[in-house]
N, C-alpha and C positions, 0 to 999 in steps of 0.2 A: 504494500500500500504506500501511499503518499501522505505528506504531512508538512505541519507548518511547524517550527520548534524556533523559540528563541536562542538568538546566540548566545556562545559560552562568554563572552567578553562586553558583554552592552553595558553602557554606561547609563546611570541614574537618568540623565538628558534623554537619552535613546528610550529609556521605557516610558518617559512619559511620554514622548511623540507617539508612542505606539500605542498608548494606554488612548490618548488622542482618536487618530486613526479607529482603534476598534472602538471609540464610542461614535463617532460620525458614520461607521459603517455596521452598527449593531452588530458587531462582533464579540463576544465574549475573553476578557483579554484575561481571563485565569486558564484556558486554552493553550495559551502559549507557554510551556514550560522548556525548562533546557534538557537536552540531549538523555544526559544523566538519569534527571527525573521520569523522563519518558521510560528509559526501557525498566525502571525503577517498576513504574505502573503494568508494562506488562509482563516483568517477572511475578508483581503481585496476583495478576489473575492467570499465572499458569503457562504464560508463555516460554518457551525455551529457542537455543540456538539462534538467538536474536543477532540481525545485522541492523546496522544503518549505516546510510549514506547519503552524504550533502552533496546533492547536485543544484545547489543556488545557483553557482558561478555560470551550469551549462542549460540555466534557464531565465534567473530574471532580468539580466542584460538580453536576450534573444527576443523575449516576449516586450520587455520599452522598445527594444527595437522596430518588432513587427506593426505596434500596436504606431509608432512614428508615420510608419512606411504604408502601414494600410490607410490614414488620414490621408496622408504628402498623394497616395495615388486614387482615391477617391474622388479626393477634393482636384486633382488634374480631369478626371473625367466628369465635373461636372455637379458631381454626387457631395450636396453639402448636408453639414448636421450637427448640432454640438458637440465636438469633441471633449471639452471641457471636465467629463468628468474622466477619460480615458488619458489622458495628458495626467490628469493628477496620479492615477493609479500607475501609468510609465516613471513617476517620478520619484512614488513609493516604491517603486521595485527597487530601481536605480540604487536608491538609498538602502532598501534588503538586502542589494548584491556586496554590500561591505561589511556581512556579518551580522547584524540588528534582528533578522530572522533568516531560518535556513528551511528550501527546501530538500525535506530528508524522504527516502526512499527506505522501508521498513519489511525485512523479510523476518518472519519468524514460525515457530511450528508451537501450536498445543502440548503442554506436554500429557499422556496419557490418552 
């Protein structure tokens, strides 16, 4: 599975932006725990052989990117529309892509 995990290193600054952020976007920001905590939680209910992996880097610079590139060619062919809140969400990544949140990629097995 997929997953959203705060980073191991966010500074007090960084969590209120983010404490921010998920209230503007009804998100639940006790959600976001760190790495640790995570596999913490699912050794608690029985998971075993747990991995994880931060593929932030090989995603949220790709996705501000797209999310640039789909507007820049839209808006050439004619096709307008607020981008307004997709620019902001390109700029949250941006800002994700330096450790503040990671996307982690989650294998693990039941144990029993």
């Amino acid at each position: 599975m997929t997953d959203l995990a705060l980073g191991n290193d966010t500074t007090l600054w960084q969590r209120v932006l983010l404490l921010l952020i998920c209230y503007l976007t009804s998100s639940p920001f006790a959600n976001f725990v760190k790495e640790d905590e995570y596999r913490k939680s699912l050794v608690n209910v029985g998971f075993v052989n747990i991995s994880v992996d931060d593929i932030s880097r090989d995603v949220f610079s790709g996705l501000a990117s797209f999310i640039k590139t789909q507007e820049e060619d839209l808006t050439r062919f004619g096709i307008r529309g607020n981008w307004s809140g997709y620019r902001l969400f390109a700029r949250i990544l941006r800002r994700w892509d330096i450790g503040i949140v990671k996307l982690i990629v989650v294998s693990a097995e039941r144990n029993g």
